[in-house]
N, C-alpha and C positions, 0 to 999 in steps of 0.2 A: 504494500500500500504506500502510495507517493503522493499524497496530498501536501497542496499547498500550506502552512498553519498562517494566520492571520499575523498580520505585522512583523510576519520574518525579515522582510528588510531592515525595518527599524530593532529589532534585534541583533538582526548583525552587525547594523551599523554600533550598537551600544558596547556591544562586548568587544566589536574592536576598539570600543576607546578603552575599555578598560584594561585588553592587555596592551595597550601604547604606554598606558600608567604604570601597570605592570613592568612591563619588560623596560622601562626607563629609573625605575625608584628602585626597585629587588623589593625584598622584603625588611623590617626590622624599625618603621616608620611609623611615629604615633596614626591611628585612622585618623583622625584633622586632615594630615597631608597629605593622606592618600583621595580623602573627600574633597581638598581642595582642587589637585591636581587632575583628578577627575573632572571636578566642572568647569575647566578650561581646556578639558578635550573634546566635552562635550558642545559646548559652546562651540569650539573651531568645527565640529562634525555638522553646524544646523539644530542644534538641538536648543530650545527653549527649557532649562534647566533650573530650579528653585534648589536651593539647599537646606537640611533644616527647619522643612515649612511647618508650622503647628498645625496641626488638624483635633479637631474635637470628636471623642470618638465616647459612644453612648451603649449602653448595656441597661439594656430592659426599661429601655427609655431616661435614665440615670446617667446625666454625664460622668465620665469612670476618672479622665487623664485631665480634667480644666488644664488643659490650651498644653499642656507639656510636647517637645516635640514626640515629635513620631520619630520611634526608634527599633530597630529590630537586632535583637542580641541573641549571638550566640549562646547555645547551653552549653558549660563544659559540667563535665563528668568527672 
C-alpha cells in the first residue's frame, strides 16, 4: 500500500530542518539552543513558526494549565 499521507511535504520539509540543526550543533546543548536554532531554520524553510506559545488547555471543562506554556516532556525511567 502507497498512499499519499497528508502534508508529507510539509513534513519533510520540517524534519529537514531539524536534522540541519542537528547535524550542525551534535549533541550536548541546553534544548533553548537547540529551540532557538530551530526556529531560524524554520523560518529560512517558509515556515511561519511561534515558539513557546501559551495555549489554555481545559479538562472536563476546568481550565487545568492557566496560560502555562505548552510543553511536552520526556519520561525517563
Amino acid at each position: 500500500m502507497n498512499e499519499k499521507l497528508l502534508y508529507e511535504d510539509l513534513t519533510e520539509k520540517s524534519i529537514k530542518c531539524f536534522y540541519k540543526v542537528y547535524d550542525a550543533l551534535g549533541e550536548g546543548f541546553l534544548e533553548s539552543v537547540y529551540e532557538k536554532a530551530l526556529m531560524i531554520e524554520l523560518e529560512d524553510a517558509g515556515f511561519k513558526a511561534e515558539s513557546q506559545r501559551s495555549l489554555n488547555v481545559y479538562y472536563k471543562g476546568l481550565l487545568v494549565n492557566f496560560g502555562e506554556k505548552l510543553e511536552f516532556k520526556r519520561r525517563v525511567f
